[in-house]
C-alpha positions as CSV (number, residue, x, y, z in Angstrom):
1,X,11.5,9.5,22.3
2,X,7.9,10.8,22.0
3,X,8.2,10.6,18.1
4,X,9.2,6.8,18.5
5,X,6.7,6.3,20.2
6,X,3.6,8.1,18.5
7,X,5.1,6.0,15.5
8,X,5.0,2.8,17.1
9,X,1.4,3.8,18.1
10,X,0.4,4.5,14.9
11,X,2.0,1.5,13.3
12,X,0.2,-0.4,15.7
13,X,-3.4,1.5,14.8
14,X,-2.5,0.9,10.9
15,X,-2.0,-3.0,11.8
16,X,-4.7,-3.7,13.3
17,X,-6.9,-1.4,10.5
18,X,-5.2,-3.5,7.8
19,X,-5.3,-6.9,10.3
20,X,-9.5,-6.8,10.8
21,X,-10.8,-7.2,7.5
22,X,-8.5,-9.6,6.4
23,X,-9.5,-11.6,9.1
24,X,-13.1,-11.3,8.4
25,X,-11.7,-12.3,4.9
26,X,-9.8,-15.3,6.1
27,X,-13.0,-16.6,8.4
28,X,-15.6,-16.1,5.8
29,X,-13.3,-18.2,3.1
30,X,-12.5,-21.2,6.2
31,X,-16.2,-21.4,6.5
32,X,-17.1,-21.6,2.9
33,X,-14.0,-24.0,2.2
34,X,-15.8,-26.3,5.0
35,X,-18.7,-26.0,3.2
36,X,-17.3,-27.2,-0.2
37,X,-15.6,-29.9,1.4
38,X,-18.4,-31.3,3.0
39,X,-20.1,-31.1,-0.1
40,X,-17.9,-32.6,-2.4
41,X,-17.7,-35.8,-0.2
42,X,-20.8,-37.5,-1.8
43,X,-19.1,-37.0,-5.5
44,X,-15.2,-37.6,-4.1
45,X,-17.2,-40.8,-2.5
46,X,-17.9,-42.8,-5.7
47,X,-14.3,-42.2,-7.5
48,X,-11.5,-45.3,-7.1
49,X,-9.0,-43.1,-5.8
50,X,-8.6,-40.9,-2.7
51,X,-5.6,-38.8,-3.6
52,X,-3.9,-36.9,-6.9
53,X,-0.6,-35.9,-6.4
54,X,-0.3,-36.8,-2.8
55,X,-3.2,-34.2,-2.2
56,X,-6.8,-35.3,-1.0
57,X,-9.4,-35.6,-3.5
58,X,-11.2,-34.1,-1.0
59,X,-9.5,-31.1,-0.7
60,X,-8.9,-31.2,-4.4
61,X,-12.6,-31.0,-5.2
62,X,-13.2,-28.3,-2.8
63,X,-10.6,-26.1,-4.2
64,X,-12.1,-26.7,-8.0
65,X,-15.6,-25.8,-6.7
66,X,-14.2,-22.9,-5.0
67,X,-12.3,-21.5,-8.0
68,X,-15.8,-22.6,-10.0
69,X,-18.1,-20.6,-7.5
70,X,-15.7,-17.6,-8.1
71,X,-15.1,-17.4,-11.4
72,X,-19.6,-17.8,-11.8
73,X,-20.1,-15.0,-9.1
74,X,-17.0,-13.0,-11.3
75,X,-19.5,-13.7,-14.5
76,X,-22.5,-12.4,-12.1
77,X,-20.4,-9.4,-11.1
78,X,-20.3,-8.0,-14.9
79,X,-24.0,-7.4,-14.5
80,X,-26.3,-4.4,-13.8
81,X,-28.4,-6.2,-11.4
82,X,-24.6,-7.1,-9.7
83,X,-23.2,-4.1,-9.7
84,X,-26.1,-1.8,-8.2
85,X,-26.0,-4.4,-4.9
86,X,-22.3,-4.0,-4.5
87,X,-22.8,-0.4,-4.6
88,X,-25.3,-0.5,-2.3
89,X,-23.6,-2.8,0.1
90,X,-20.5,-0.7,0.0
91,X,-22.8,2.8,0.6
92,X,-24.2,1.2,3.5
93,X,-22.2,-1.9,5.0
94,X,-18.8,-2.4,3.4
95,X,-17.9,1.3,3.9
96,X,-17.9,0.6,7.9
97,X,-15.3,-2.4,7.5
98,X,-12.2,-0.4,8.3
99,X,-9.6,-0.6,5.2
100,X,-12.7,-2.3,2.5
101,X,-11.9,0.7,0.6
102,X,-8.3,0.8,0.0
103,X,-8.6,-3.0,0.1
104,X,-10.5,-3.4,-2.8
105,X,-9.5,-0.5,-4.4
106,X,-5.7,-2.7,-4.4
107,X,-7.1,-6.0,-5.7
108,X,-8.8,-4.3,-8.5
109,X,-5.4,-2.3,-9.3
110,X,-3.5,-5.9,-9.0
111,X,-5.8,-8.0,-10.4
112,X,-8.4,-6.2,-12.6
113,X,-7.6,-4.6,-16.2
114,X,-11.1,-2.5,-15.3
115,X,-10.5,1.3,-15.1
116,X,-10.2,2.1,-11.4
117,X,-12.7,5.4,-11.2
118,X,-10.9,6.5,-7.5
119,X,-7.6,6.5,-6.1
120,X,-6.0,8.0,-8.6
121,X,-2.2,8.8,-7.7
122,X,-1.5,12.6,-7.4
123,X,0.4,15.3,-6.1
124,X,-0.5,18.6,-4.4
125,X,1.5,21.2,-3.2
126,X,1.6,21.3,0.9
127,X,3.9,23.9,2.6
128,X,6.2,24.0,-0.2
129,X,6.4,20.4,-0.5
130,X,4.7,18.2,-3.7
131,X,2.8,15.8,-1.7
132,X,1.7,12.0,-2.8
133,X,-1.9,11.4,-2.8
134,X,-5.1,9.7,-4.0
135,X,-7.8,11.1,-6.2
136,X,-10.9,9.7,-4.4
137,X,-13.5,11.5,-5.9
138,X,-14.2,14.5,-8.0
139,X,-16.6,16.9,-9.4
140,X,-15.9,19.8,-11.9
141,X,-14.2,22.4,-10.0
142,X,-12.9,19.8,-6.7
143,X,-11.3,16.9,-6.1
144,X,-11.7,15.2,-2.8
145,X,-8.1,13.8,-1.8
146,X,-6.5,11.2,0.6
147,X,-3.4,12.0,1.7
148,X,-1.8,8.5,3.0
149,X,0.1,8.4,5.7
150,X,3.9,6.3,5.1
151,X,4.3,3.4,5.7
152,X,1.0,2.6,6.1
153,X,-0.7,3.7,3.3
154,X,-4.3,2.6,4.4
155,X,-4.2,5.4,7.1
156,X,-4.0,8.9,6.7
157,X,-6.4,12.3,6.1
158,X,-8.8,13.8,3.4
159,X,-8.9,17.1,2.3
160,X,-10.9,19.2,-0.6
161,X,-8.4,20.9,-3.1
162,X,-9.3,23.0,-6.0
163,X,-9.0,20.9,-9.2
164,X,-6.6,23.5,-11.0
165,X,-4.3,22.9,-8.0
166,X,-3.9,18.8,-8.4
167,X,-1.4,17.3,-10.9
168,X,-2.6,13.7,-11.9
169,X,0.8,11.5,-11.7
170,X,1.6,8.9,-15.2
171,X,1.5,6.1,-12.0
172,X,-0.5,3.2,-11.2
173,X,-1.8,2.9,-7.9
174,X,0.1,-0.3,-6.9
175,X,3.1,1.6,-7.9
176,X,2.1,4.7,-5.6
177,X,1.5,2.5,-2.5
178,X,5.3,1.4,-3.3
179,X,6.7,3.9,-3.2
180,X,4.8,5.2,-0.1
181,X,5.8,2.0,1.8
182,X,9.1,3.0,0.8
183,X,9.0,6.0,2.6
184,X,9.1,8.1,-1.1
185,X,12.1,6.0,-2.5
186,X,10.9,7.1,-6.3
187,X,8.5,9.4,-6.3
188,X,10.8,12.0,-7.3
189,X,10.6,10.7,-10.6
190,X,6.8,10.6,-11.6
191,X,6.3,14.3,-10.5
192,X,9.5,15.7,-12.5
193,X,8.0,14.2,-15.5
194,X,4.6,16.3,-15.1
195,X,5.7,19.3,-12.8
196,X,8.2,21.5,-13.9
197,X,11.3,22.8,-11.7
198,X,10.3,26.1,-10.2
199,X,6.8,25.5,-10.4
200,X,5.3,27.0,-7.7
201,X,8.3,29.7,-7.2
202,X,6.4,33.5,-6.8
């Protein structure tokens, strides 16, 4: 009974972790959707037509100037002067936004063809167990690693391992946070491929 209900607590802690900034998300696109729609009123004004499709040329203008406003901040993004205020945004605001981190970290995995410099699916060995994890960060002799927590990936706890002692899984991160949502259903077969059986035997 107590393990059912430490789960359910921490399922409910995950939710709400994963539930925060994709509200924040959700409220800050509502507001600038209003904006565009109220903006594209004076242009949508002067055409002969009020609908394409059976949707609004309202809302159909807002949703071009949306995609148009992303796709020139996406052009902005590719630049020094772009990617020196992310960084220091995340460094000193965005890191505080519970989940930014793994949240961004997925939509560059899903969406992005950009080499993702963290969260790089491993495996360590944790009392005689190979364990799933992330890559984070890492120097010459250390890696720092997040182990996630299943299934909630976006929760979980960091450690420091030696670098010798982390094996680098032929996985994507999308397909890690799979298979820990799947409570392991195949990991097996990624750390076969690169970890040999009787590995860590004396």
């Amino acid at each position: 009974m107590k393990k059912l209900i430490d789960f359910i607590k921490i399922s409910i802690a995950a939710g709400i972790l994963f539930l925060i900034p994709v509200m924040v998300i959700g409220l800050v696109l509502a507001k600038v959707i209003s904006f565009l729609y109220n903006l594209s009123k004076p242009i949508t004004a002067k055409l002969p037509f009020e609908n394409v499709g059976g949707v609004g040329v309202n809302t159909l203008m807002s949703i071009i100037l949306l995609l148009l406003t992303c796709f020139l901040a996406g052009l902005f993004m590719r630049t020094k002067l772009a990617k020196r205020i992310v960084q220091w945004l995340e460094d000193r605001v965005l890191v505080y936004i519970p989940g930014y981190s793994y949240i961004r970290a997925r939509t560059t995995d899903l969406f992005s063809k950009e080499k993702i410099e963290n969260w790089k699916p491993a495996s360590i060995f944790v009392d005689d167990n190979e364990v799933l994890c992330f890559v984070i960060d890492e120097t010459e002799d250390y890696c720092s690693i997040f182990l996630p927590s299943s299934p909630s990936p976006s929760s979980g706890s960091v450690v420091v391992r030696e670098k010798t002692l982390v094996t680098y899984l032929p996985i994507n991160m999308s397909e890690a946070v799979s298979m820990i949502r799947q409570f392991g259903k195949g990991a097996s077969e990624p750390i076969q491929k690169v970890i040999p059986i009787g590995h860590h035997k004396p």
